[in-house]
DRENBAMI-571688 format. One record per residue: chain; residue in three letters; x, y, z of N, C-alpha, C in turn; residue number from 1. Coordinates in steps of 0.2 Angstrom, whole numbers. Each point is the difference from the previous one (the first is absolute). Layout:
! DRENBAMI-571688
{kette:A&rest:ALA&n.x:X&n.y:Y&n.z:Z&ca.x:X&ca.y:Y&ca.z:Z&c.x:X&c.y:Y&c.z:Z&nr:NUM}
...
This chain:
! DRENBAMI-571688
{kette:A&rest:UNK&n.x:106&n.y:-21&n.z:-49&ca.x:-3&ca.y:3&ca.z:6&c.x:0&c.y:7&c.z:0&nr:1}
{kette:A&rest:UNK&n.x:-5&n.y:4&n.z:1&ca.x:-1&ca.y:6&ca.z:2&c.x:5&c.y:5&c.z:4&nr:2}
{kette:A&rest:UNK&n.x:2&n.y:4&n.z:0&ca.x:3&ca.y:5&ca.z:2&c.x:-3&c.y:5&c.z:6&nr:3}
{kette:A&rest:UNK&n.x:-8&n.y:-2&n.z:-1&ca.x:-4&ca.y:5&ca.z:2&c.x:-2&c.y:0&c.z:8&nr:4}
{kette:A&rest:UNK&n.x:1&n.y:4&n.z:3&ca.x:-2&ca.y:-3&ca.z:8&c.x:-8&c.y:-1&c.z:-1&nr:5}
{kette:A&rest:UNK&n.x:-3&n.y:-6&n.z:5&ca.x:-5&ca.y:0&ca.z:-1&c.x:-3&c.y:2&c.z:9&nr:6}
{kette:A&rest:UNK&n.x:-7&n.y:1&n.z:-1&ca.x:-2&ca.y:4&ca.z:8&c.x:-6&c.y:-5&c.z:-1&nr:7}
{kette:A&rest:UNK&n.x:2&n.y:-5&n.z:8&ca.x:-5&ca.y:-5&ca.z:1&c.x:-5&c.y:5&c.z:4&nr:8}
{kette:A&rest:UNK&n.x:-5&n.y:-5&n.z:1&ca.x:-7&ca.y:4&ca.z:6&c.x:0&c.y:-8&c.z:3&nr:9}
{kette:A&rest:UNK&n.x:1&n.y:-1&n.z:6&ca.x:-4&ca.y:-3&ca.z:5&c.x:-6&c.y:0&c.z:1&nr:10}
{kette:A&rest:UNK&n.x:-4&n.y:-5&n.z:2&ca.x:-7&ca.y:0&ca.z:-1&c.x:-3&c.y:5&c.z:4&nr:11}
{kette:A&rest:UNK&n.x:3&n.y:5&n.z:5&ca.x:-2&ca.y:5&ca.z:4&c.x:2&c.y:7&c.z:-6&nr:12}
{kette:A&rest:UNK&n.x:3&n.y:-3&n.z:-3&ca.x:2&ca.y:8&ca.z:-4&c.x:-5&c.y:-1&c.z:-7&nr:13}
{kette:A&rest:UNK&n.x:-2&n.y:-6&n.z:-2&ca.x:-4&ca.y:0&ca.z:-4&c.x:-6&c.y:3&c.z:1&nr:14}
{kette:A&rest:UNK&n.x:-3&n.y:-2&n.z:6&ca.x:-7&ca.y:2&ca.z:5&c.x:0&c.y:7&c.z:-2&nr:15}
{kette:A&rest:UNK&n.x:6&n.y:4&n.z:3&ca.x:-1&ca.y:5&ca.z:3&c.x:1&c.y:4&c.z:-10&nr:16}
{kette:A&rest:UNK&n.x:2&n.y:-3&n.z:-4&ca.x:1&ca.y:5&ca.z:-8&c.x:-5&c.y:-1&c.z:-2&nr:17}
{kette:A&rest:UNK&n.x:-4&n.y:-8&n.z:0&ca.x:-8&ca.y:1&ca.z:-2&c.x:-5&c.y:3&c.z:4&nr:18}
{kette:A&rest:UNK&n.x:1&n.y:1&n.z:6&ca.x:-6&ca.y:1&ca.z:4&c.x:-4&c.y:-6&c.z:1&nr:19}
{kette:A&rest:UNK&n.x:2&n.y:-5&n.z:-2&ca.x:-2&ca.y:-7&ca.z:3&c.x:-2&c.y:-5&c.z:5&nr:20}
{kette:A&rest:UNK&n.x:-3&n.y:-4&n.z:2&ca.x:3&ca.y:-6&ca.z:7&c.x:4&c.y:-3&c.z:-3&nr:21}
{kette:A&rest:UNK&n.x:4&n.y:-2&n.z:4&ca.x:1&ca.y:-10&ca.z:-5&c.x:-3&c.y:-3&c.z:1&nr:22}
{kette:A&rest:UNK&n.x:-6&n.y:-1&n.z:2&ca.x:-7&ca.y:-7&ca.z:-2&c.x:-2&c.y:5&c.z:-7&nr:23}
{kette:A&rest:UNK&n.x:-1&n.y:5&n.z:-3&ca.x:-1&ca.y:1&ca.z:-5&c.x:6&c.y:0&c.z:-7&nr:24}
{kette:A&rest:UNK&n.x:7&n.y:2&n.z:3&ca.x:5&ca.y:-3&ca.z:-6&c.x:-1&c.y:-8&c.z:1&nr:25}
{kette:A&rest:UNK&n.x:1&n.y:-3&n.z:5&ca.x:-2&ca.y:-8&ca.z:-2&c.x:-5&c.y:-2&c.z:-2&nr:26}
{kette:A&rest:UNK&n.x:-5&n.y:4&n.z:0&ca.x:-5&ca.y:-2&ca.z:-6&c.x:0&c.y:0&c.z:-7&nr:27}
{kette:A&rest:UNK&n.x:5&n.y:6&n.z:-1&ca.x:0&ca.y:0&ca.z:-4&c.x:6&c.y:-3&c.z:-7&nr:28}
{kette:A&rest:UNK&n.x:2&n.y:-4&n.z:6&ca.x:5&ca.y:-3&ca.z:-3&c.x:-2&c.y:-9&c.z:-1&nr:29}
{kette:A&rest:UNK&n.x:-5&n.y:-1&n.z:5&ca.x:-4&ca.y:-6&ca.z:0&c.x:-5&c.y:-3&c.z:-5&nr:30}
{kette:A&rest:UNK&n.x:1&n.y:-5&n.z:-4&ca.x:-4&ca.y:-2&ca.z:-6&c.x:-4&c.y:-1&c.z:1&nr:31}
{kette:A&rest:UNK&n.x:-1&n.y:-3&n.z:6&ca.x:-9&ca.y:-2&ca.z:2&c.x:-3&c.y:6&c.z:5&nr:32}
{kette:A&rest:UNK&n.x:2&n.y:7&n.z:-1&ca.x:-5&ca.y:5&ca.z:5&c.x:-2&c.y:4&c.z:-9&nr:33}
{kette:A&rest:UNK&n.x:-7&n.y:3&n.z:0&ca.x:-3&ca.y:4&ca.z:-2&c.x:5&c.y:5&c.z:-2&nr:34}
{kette:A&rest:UNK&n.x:4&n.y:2&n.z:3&ca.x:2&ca.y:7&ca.z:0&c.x:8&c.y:-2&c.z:0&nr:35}
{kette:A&rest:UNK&n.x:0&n.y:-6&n.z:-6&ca.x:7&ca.y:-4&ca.z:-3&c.x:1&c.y:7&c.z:-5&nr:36}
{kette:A&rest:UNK&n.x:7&n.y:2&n.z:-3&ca.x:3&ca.y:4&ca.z:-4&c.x:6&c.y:-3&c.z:-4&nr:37}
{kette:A&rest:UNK&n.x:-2&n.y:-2&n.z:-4&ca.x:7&ca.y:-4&ca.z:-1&c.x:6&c.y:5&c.z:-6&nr:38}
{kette:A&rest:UNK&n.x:1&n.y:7&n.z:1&ca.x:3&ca.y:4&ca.z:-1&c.x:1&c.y:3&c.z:5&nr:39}
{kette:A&rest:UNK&n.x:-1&n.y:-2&n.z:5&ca.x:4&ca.y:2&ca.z:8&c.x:7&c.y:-2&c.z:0&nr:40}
{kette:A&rest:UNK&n.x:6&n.y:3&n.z:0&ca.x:7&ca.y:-2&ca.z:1&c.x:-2&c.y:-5&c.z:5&nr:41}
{kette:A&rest:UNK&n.x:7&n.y:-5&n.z:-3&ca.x:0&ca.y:-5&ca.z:3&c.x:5&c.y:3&c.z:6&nr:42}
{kette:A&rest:UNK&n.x:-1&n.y:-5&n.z:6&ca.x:8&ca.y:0&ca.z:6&c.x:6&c.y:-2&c.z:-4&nr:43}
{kette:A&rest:UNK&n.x:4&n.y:1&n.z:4&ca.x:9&ca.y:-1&ca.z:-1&c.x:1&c.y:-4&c.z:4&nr:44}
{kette:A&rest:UNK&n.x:3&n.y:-6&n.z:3&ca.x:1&ca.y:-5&ca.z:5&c.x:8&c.y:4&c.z:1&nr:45}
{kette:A&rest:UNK&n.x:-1&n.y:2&n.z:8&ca.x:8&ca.y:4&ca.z:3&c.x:2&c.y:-6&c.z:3&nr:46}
{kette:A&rest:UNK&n.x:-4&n.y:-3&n.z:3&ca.x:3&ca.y:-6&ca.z:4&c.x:-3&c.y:-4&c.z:2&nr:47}
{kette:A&rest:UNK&n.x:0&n.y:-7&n.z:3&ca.x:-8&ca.y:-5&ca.z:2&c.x:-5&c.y:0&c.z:3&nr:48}
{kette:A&rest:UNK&n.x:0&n.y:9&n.z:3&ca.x:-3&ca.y:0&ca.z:2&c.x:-4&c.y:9&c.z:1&nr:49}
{kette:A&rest:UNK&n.x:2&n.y:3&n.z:-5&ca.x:-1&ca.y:8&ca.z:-2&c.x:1&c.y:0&c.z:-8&nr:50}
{kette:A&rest:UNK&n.x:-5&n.y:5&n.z:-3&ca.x:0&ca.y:3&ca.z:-6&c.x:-2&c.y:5&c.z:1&nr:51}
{kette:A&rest:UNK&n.x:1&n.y:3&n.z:-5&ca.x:-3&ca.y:8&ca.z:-3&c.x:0&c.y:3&c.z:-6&nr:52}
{kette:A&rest:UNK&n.x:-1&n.y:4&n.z:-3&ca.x:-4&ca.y:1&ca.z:-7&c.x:5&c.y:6&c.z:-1&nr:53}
{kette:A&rest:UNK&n.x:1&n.y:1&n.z:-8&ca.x:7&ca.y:4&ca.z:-2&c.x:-4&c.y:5&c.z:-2&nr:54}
{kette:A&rest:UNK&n.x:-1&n.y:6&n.z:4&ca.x:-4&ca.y:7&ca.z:-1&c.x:1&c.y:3&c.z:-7&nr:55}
{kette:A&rest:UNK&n.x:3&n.y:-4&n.z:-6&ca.x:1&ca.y:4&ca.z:-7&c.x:-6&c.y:-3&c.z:-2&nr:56}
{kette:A&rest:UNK&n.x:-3&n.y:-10&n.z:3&ca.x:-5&ca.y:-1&ca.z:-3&c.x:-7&c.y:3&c.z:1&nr:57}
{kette:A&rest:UNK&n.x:-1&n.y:1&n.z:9&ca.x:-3&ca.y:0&ca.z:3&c.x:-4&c.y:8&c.z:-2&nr:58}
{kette:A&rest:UNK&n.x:7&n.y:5&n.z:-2&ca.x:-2&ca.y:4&ca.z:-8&c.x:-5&c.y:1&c.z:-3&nr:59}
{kette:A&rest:UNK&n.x:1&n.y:-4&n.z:-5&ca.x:-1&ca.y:-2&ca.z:-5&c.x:-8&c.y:-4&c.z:0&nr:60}
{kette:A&rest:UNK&n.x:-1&n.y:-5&n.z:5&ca.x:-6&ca.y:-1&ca.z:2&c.x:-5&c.y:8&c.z:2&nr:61}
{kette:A&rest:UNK&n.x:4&n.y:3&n.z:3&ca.x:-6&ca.y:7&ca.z:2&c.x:-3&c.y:3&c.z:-8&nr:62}
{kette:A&rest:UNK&n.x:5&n.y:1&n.z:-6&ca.x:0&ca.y:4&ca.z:-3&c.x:-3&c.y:-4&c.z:-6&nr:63}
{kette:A&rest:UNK&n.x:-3&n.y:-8&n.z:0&ca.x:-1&ca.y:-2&ca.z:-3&c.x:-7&c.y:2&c.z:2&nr:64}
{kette:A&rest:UNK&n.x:0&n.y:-2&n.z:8&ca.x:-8&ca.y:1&ca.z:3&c.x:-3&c.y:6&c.z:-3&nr:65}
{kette:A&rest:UNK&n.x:3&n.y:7&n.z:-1&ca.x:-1&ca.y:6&ca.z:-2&c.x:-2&c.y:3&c.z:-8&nr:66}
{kette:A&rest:UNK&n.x:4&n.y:-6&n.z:-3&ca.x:-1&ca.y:2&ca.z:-6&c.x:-8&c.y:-5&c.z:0&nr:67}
{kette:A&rest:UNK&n.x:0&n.y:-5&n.z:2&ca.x:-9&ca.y:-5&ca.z:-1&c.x:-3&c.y:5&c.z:4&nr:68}
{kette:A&rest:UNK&n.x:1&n.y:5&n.z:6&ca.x:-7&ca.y:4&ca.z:1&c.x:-1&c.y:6&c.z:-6&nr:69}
{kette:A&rest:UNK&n.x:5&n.y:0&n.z:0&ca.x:-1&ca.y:7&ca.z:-7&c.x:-5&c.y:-3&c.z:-3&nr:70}
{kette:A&rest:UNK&n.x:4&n.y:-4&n.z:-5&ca.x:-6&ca.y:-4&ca.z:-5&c.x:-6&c.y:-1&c.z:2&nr:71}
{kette:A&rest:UNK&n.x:-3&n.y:-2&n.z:6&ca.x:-6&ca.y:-3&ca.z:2&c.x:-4&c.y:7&c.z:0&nr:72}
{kette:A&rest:UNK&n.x:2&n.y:6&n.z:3&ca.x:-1&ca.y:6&ca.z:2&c.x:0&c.y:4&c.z:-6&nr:73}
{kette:A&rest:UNK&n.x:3&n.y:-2&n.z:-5&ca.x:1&ca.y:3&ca.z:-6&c.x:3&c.y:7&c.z:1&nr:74}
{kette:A&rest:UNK&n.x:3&n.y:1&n.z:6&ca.x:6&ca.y:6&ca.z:-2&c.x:5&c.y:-1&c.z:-7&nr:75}
């Protein structure tokens, strides 16, 4: 087990790091919406009835995002 602290986002802290709704992060975590991303960090289950996303992932999806605009953009 990790040593590392991790820094969760609640779905309001997510919102507000992407600039997103949640009708749109649930979209995009949804297989059957158009606007499915299946290299969107998955949830964390805190308890049965709250989850939240470990901000190292949620990261790493930006940066992932950034590196395929380059490329498409050819920076």
């Amino acid at each position: 087990m990790s040593s590392k602290p991790y820094v969760i986002l609640r779905i309001k802290d997510l919102c507000e790091k992407l600039k997103l709704s949640k009708p749109t992060i649930y979209n995009l975590m949804n297989k059957n919406s158009k606007y499915f991303d299946e290299a969107f960090p998955k949830p964390i289950k805190l308890t049965a009835n709250s989850v939240a996303w470990i901000e190292e992932h949620v990261d790493a999806w930006i940066e992932r995002k950034m590196q395929s605009n380059e490329e498409v953009i050819g920076v």
